[in-house]
C-alpha positions as CSV (number, residue, x, y, z in Angstrom):
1,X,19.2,-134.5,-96.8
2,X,16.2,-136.0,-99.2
3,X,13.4,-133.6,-99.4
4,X,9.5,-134.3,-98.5
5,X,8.8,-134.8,-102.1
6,X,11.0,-138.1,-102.1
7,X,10.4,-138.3,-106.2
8,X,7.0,-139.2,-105.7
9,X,5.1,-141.1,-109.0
10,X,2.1,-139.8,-109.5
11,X,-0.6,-142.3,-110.6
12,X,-1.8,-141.3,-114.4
13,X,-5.3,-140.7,-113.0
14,X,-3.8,-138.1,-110.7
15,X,-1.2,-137.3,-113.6
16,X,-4.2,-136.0,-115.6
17,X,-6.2,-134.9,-112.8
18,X,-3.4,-132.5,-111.8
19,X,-3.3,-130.9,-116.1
20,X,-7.3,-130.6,-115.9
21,X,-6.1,-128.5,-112.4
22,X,-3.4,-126.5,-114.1
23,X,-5.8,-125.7,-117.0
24,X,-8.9,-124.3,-114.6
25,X,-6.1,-122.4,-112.4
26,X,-5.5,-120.7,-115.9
27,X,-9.3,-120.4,-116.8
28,X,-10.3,-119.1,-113.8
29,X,-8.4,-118.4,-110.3
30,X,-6.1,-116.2,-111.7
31,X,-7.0,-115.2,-115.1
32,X,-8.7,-112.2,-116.3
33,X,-11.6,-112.5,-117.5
34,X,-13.9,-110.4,-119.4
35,X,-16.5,-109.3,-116.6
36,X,-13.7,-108.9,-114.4
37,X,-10.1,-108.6,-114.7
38,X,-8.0,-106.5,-117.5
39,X,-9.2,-103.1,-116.0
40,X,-7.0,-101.0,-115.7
41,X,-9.3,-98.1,-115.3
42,X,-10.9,-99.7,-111.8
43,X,-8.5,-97.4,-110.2
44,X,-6.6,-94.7,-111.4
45,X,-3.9,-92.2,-110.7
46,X,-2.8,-91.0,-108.0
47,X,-4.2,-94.0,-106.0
48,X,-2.6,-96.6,-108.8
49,X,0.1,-96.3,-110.5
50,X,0.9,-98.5,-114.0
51,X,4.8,-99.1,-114.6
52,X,7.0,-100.6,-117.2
53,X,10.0,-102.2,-115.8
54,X,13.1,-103.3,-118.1
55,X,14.9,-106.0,-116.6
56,X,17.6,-107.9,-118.2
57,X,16.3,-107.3,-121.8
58,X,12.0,-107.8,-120.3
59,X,9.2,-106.1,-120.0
60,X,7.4,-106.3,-116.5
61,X,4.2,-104.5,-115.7
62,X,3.4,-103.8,-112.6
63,X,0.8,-102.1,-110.5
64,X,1.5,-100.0,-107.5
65,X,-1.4,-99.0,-105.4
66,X,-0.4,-96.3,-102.9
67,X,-2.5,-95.2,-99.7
68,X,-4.9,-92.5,-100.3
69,X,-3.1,-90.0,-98.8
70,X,0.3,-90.7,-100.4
71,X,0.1,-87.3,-102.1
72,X,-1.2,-85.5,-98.6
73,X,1.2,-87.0,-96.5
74,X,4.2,-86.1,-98.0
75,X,6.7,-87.6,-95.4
76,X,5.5,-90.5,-94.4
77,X,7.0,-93.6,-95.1
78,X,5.2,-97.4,-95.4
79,X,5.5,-100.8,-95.4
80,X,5.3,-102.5,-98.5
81,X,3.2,-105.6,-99.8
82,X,3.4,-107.5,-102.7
83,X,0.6,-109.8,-104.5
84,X,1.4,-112.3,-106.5
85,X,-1.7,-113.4,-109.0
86,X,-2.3,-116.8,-110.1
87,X,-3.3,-118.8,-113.6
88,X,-3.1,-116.7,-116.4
89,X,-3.1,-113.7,-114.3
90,X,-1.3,-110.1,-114.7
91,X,-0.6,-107.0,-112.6
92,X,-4.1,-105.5,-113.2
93,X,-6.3,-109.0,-112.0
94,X,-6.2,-108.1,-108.1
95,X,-8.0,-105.1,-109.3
96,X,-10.5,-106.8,-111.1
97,X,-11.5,-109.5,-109.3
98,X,-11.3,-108.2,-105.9
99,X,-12.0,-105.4,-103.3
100,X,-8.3,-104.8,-102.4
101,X,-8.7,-101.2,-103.9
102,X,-11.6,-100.5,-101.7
103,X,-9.5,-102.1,-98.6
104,X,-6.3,-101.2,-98.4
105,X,-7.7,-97.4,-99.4
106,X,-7.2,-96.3,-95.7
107,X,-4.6,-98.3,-95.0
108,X,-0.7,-97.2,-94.2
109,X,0.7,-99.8,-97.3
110,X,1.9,-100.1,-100.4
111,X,0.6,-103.0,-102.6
112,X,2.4,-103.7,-105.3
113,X,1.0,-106.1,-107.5
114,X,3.7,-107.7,-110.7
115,X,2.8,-109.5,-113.4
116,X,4.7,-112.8,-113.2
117,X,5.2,-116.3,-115.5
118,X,3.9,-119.5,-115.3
119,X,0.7,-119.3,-113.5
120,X,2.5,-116.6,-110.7
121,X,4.9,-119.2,-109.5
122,X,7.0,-116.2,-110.1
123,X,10.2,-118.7,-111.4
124,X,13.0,-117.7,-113.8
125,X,11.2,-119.8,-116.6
126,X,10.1,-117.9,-119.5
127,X,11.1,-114.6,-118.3
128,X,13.5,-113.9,-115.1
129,X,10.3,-113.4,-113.0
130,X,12.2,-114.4,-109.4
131,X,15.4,-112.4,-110.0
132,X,13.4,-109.5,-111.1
133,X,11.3,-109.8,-107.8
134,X,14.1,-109.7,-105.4
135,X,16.9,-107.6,-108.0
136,X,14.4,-105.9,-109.9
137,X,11.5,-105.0,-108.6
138,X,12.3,-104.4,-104.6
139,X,15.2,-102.0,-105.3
140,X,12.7,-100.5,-107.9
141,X,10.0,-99.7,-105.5
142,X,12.3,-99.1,-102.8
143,X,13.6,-96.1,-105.0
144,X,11.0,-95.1,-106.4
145,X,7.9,-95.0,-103.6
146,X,8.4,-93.9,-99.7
147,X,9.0,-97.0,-98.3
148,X,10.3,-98.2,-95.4
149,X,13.2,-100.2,-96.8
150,X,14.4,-103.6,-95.3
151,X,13.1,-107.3,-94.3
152,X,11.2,-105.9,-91.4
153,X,8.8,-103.8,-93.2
154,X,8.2,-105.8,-96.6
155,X,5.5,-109.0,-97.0
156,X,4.1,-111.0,-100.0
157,X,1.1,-113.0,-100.3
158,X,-0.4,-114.9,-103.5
159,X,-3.4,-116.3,-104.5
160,X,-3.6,-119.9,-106.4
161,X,-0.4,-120.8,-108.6
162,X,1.1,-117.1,-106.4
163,X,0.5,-118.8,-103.2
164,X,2.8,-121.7,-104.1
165,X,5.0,-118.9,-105.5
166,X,4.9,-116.8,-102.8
167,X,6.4,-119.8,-100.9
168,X,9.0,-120.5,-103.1
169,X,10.2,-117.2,-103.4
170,X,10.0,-116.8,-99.2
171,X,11.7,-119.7,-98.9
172,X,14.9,-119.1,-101.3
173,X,14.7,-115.5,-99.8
174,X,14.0,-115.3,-96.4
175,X,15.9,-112.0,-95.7
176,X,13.9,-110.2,-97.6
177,X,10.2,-110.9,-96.3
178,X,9.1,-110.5,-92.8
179,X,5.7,-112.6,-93.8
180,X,4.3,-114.6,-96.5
181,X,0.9,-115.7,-97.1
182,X,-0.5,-118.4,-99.5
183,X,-4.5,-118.6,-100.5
184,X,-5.4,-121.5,-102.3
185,X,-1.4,-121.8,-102.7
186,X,0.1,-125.2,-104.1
187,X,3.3,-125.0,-102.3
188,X,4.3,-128.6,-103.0
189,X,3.3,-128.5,-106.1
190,X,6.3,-127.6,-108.1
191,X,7.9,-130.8,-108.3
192,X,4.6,-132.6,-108.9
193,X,4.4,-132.8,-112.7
194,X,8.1,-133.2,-113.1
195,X,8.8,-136.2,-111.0
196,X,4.9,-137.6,-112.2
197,X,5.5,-138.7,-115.7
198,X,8.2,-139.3,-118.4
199,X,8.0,-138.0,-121.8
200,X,4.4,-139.6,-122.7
201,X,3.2,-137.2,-119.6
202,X,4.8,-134.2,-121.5
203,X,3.4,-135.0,-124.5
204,X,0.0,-135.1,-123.3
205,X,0.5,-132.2,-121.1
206,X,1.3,-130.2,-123.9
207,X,-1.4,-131.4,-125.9
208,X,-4.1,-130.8,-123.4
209,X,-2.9,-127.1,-123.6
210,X,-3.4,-126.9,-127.5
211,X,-6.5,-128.1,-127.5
212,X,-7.2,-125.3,-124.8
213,X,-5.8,-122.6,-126.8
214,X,-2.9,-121.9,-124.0
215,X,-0.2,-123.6,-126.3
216,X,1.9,-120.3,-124.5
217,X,2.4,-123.0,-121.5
218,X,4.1,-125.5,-123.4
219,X,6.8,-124.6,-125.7
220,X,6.8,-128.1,-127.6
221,X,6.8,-131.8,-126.3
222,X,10.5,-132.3,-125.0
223,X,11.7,-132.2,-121.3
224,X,14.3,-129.8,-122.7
225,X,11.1,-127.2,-123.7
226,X,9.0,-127.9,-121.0
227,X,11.3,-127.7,-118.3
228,X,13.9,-125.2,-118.9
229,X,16.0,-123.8,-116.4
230,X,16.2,-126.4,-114.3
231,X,16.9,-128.7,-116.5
232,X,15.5,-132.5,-117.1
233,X,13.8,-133.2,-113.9
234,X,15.1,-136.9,-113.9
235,X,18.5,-135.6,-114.9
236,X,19.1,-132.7,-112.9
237,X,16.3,-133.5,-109.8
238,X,18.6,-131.9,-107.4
239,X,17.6,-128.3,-109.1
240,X,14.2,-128.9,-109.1
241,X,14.3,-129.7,-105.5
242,X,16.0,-126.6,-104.8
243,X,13.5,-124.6,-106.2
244,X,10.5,-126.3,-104.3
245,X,9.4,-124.8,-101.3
246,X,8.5,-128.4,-99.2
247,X,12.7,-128.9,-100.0
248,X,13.1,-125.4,-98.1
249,X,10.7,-125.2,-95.7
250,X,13.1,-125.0,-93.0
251,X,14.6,-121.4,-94.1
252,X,10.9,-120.0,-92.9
253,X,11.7,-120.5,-89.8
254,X,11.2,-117.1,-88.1
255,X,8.9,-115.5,-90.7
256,X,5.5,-114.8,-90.1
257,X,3.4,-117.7,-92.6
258,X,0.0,-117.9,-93.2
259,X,-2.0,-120.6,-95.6
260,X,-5.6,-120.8,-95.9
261,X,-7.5,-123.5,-98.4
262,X,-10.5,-124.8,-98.5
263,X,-11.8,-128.4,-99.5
264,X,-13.7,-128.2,-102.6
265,X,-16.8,-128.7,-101.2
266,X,-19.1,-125.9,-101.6
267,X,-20.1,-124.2,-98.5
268,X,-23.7,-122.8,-100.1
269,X,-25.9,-121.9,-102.0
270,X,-23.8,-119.1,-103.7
271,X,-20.8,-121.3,-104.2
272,X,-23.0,-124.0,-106.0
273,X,-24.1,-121.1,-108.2
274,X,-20.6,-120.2,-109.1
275,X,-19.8,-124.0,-110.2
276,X,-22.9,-124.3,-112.1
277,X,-22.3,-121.3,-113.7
278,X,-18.3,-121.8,-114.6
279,X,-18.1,-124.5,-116.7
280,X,-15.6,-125.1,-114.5
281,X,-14.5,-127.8,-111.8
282,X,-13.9,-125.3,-109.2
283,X,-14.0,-127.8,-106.1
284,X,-11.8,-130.4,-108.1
285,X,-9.1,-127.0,-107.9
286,X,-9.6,-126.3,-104.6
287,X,-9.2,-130.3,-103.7
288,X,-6.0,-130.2,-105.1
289,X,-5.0,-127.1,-103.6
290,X,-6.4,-128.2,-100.6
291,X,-4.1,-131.5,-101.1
292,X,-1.1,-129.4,-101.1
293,X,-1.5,-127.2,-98.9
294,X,-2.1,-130.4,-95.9
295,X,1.6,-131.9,-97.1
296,X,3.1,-128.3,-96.5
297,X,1.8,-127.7,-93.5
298,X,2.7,-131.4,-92.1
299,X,6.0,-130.6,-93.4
300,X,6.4,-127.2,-91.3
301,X,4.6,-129.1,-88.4
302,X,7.6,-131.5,-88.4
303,X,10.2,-129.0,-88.4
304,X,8.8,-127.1,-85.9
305,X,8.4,-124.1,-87.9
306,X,5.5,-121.7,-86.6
307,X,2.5,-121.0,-89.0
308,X,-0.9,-120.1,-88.9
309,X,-3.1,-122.6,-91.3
310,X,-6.7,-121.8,-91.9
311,X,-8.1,-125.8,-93.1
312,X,-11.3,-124.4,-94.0
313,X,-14.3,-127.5,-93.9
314,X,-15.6,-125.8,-97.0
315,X,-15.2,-123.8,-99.4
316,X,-14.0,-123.6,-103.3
317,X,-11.2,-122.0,-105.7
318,X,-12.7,-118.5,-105.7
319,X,-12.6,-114.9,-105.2
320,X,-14.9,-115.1,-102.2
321,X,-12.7,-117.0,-100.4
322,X,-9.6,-115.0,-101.0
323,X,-11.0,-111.6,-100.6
324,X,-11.5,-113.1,-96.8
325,X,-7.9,-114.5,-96.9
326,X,-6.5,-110.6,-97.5
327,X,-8.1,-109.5,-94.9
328,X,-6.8,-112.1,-92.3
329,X,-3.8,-112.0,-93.8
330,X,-3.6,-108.3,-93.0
331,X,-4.4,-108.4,-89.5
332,X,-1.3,-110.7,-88.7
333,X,0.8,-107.8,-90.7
334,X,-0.4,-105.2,-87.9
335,X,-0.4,-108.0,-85.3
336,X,3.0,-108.4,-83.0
337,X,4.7,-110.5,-85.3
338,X,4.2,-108.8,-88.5
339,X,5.6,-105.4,-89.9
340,X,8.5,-104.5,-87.9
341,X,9.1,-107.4,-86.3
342,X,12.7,-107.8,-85.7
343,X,15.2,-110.2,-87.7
344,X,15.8,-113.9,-85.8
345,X,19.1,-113.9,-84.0
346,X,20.7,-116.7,-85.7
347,X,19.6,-118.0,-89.1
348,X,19.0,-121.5,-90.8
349,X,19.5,-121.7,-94.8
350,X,19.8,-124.8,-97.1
351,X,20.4,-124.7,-101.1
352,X,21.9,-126.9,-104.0
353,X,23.1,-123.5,-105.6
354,X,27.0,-123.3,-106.0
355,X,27.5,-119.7,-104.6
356,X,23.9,-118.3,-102.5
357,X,24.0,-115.0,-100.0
358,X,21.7,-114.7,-97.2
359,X,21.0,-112.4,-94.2
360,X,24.7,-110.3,-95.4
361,X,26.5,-113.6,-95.6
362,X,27.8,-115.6,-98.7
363,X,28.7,-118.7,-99.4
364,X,30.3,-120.3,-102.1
365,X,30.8,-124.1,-102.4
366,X,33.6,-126.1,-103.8
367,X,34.3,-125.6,-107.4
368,X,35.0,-129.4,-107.9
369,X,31.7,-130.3,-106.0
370,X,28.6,-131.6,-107.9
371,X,25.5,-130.0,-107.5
372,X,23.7,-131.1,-104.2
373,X,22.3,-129.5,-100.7
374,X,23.9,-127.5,-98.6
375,X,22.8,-127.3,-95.2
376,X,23.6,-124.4,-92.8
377,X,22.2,-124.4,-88.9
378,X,22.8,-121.9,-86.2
379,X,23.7,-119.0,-87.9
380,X,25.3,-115.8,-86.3
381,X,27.9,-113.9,-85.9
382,X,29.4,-116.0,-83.1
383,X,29.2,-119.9,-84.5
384,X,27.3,-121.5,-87.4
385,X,27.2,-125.4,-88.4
386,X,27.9,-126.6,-92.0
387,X,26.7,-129.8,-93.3
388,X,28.3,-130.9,-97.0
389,X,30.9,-131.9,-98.8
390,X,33.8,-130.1,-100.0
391,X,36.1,-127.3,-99.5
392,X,33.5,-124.1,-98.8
393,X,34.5,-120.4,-98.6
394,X,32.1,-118.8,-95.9
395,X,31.8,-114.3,-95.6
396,X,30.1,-113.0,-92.6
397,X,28.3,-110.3,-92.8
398,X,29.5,-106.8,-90.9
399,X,29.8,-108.6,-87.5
400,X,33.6,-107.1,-86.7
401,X,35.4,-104.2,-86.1
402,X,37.2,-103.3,-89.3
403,X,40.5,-105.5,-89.8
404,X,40.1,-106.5,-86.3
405,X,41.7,-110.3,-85.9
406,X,39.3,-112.5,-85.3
407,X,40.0,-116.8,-83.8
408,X,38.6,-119.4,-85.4
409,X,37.5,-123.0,-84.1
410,X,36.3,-125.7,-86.5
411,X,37.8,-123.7,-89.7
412,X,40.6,-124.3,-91.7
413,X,42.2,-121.3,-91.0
414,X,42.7,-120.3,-87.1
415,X,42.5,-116.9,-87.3
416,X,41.5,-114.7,-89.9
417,X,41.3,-110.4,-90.3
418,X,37.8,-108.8,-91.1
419,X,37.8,-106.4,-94.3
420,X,37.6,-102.9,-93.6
421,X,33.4,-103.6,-93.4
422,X,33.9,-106.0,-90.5
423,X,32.9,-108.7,-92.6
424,X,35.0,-111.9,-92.4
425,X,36.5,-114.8,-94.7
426,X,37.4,-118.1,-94.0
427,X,37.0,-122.3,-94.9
428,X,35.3,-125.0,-94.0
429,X,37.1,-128.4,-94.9
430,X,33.8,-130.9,-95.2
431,X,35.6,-133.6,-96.8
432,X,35.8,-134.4,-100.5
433,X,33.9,-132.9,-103.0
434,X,30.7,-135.0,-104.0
435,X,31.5,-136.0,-107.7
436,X,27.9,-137.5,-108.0
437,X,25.0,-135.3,-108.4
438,X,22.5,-135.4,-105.7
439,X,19.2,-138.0,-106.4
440,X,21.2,-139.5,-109.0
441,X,21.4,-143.5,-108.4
442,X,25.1,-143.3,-107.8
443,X,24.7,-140.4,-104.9
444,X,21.6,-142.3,-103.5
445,X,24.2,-145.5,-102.9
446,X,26.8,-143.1,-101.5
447,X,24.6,-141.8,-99.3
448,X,23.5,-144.3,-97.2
449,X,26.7,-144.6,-95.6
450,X,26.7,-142.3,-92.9
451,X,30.1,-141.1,-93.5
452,X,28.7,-139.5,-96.7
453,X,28.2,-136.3,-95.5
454,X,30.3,-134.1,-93.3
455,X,29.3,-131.3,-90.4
456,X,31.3,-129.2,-89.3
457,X,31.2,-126.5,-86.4
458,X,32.3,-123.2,-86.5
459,X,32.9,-121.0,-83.1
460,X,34.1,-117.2,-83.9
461,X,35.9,-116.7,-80.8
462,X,36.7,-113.0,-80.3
463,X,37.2,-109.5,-82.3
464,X,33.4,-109.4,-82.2
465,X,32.2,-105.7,-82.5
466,X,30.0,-104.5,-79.1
C-alpha cells in the first residue's frame, strides 16, 4: 500500500533547483503582474461577477463569469467550471493574463475562478482553501447561479501550482468532478520538498523567500511553521501522502483527465523573446513541470486509469501555452465523455483519513487504529472489497428500500435493516487495529509480512431496491 513517491531524497542540487522553481511559479505563471493581471475592470457586470465568501471565519474572493446571455436566457441552466490559478495568483489573474473572457463568451458555462493558497494547490494550509472548494464554494455557486447541480455537470482545471491542485482536489474528491485538467500542473509535486530535505532544507527555503520579498510563503524556519496541517512530514508522512495526488491516483479512475506540459525548450522565436525578456528561467519551470507531469502519467499508465496527456516537444511555462490548453481542454468537456457523462457503476477510493464519505457512502475506521491507508475496490451497491486493519463501520448510500432487511456475506453482522433512506450500516472485521503509523520504521517492518494487512469481501445479497 506504499505510494509512487516512495520518500524519495532529493539531491541538494535538485533541492534548490526545485525553490528557484517555486519562486518563478510565484513571479510569473500565476502571479499578477502589473501589465497583466489584478484587473478587475477587464470584464465587468453582468458578464462577471466579484464575490466575497465567508467561510469558517475567511475571506475568499472569487470571480464568476457567466455566459453572455445569462441575463437573456432566463431559464436555462449550465454546467459549471472552475479554474484554479497558479504562483501568487488570485481570482482576477485568469482575466488578466488570458482570453478566457473572450472564449467562453458564447459558450453555455459557468467559470468560476477562486482565489486559493499556496501557489493554487488549493490545500487547507493557510486558509481552508480545499474545504471551502468542495463545502464552500460548490454549494455557494450551486445556490446562487443556474446551474446544473451534481458530478455530471461540474469540471475544474488549473494552470501551474492549480494543475497539481486541481489533481489533488480530483483525486480526494472524485464525486464531485466529472473532469479535471492540469496545464503545466505539478501533480507529484506535493510531497517533493517535504520528503527532500531536513531542517537545513527549511531553513534555506525560507530564506530564499525573504530575500525574494515573499516571506508570506514561509511562516518561519521550523517544520512545525512550514508544514502545518499535515504535520512533520518525517513524523506524520502518512498525511502528506494522503494529500498527494500520485498516492491517489487510482480514485480518477472514471473521470475524464487531461495534462498537457511542455519541455522547457522554447519552440520560437516568440518564446525566446519572452525568456530574454523575463528575467526569468521560464524553461527551467516548465522542465520541472514537465518532470512531474511524466511520473503522473506513468503512474495512471500503470493503473490503467484512462487520460489524455499532451507531452508537448516544446514549449515553456507561459500563457501561450495555456490559452491553447483551455481550449483543448474544452473540447473534451463537450466531447462524449465530458459534461453529462454518467457516474461509473462501482467505485474505487483509498485514504489515510479516519472517517472519509464518497459517492453517498461513509466510512469510518477503527477508533483504536493509527493513521494509515485505507483501501476500498469494487464499490456498489451489491459488493465492495476492503483492504485494512481494524474494526470499520461502512454506510451505503440510498441503495435499499426503506427498513427493508438486507443479507450480508463477508461482514460482521449477517443481516442488517436499511434506515428509512435505504441506506445501510454494517462492519467489517480486518483484523487488529494497526498501532504503528504508516511509513514509520516500525510499520515498514510490520509490513513486509504479508499477513499485515487484511481484505475482506463484502456481497449484499438481497433487499436491493429495483
Amino acid at each position: 500500500m506504499t505510494g509512487e513517491f516512495e520518500r524519495t531524497v532529493r539531491p541538494p542540487s535538485l533541492w534548490k533547483a526545485v525553490l528557484a522553481c517555486a519562486l518563478v511559479v510565484a513571479a510569473v505563471s500565476g502571479g499578477a503582474s502589473a501589465e497583466e493581471g489584478n484587473r478587475p475592470d477587464a470584464c465587468r457586470p453582468p458578464r462577471c461577477r466579484y464575490e466575497t465568501i465567508k467561510f469558517r471565519g475567511y475571506d475568499f474572493k472569487v470571480t464568476v463569469l457567466v455566459p453572455s446571455d445569462y441575463t437573456t436566457a432566463a431559464t436555462q441552466r449550465y454546467p459549471v467550471w472552475y479554474l484554479l490559478h497558479g504562483g501568487e495568483g488570485d481570482e482576477t489573474t485568469w482575466l488578466g493574463h488570458s482570453d478566457v473572457d473572450a472564449f467562453t463568451a458564447d459558450k453555455p458555462v459557468i467559470v468560476v475562478m477562486p482565489a486559493v493558497t499556496w501557489a493554487g494547490l488549493a490545500t487547507d494550509w493557510e486558509k481552508p482553501s480545499e474545504s471551502f472548494l468542495i463545502d464552500g464554494l460548490i454549494p455557494h455557486i450551486d445556490a446562487t447561479y443556474r446551474t446544473i447541480p451534481g458530478r455530471a455537470f461540474r469540471a475544474i482545471a488549473g494552470l501551474s501550482g492549480g494543475g497539481g491542485g486541481t489533481m489533488h482536489i480530483a483525486s480526494r474528491h472524485p464525486d464531485q468532478f466529472v473532469a479535471a485538467g492540469g496545464f503545466s500542473g505539478n501533480p507529484y509535486d506535493l510531497n517533493a520538498y517535504a520528503y527532500s530535505a531536513g531542517f537545513t532544507g527549511v531553513a534555506e527555503y525560507c530564506a530564499v523567500f525573504a530575500a525574494n520579498d515573499l516571506p508570506g510563503l514561509c511562516h518561519g524556519v521550523t517544520r512545525a511553521a512550514l508544514f502545518p496541517p499535515y504535520g512533520d512530514p518525517v513524523t506524520d508522512e502518512v498525511a502528506w501522502h494522503g494529500h498527494n495526488a500520485t498516492d491517489l491516483a487510482t480514485n480518477l479512475r472514471g473521470m475524464t483527465l487531461f495534462m498537457a506540459v511542455g519541455n522547457g525548450i522554447p519552440c520560437d522565436s516568440t518564446d525566446v523573446k519572452v525568456i530574454a525578456t523575463s528575467n526569468q528561467p521560464l524553461y527551467a519551470v516548465e522542465d520541472y513541470s514537465f518532470e512531474e507531469a511524466v511520473r503522473f502519467d506513468r503512474v495512471l499508465n500503470r493503473n490503467r486509469i484512462a487520460h489524455e496527456f499532451l507531452q508537448r516537444p516544446c514549449g515553456i511555462h507561459h500563457w501561450r501555452y495555456w490559452d491553447q490548453d483551455l481550449r483543448t481542454f474544452w473540447t473534451m468537456l463537450t466531447g462524449p465523455s465530458g459534461f453529462g457523462s454518467a457516474a461509473p457503476a462501482s467505485f474505487e477510493y483509498r485514504s489515510p483519513d479516519a472517517r472519509f464519505s464518497q459517492w453517498g457512502w461513509t466510512v469510518a475506521a477503527d477508533p483504536r487504529r493509527a493513521a494509515e491507508f485505507m483501501d476500498l475496490t469494487g464499490v456498489s451497491c451489491r459488493s465492495l472489497r476492503a483492504k485494512g486493519s481494524g474494526l470499520t463501520t461502512v454506510t451505503t448510500q440510498s441503495c435499499f428500500a426503506p427498513n427493508a432487511v438486507v443479507r450480508l456475506s463477508g461482514a460482521v453482522e449477517s443481516t442488517a435493516r436499511a434506515d428509512g433512506s435505504g441506506a445501510l450500516s454494517f462492519h467489517i472485521d480486518l483484523g487488529p487495529a494497526h498501532m504503528q503509523q504508516q511509513y514509520t520504521p516500525a510499520a515498514d517492518v510490520l509490513e513486509a509480512s504479508r499477513a499485515y494487512w487484511v481484505t475482506r469481501d463484502v456481497t449484499i445479497e438481497t433487499g436491493r431496491r429495483s
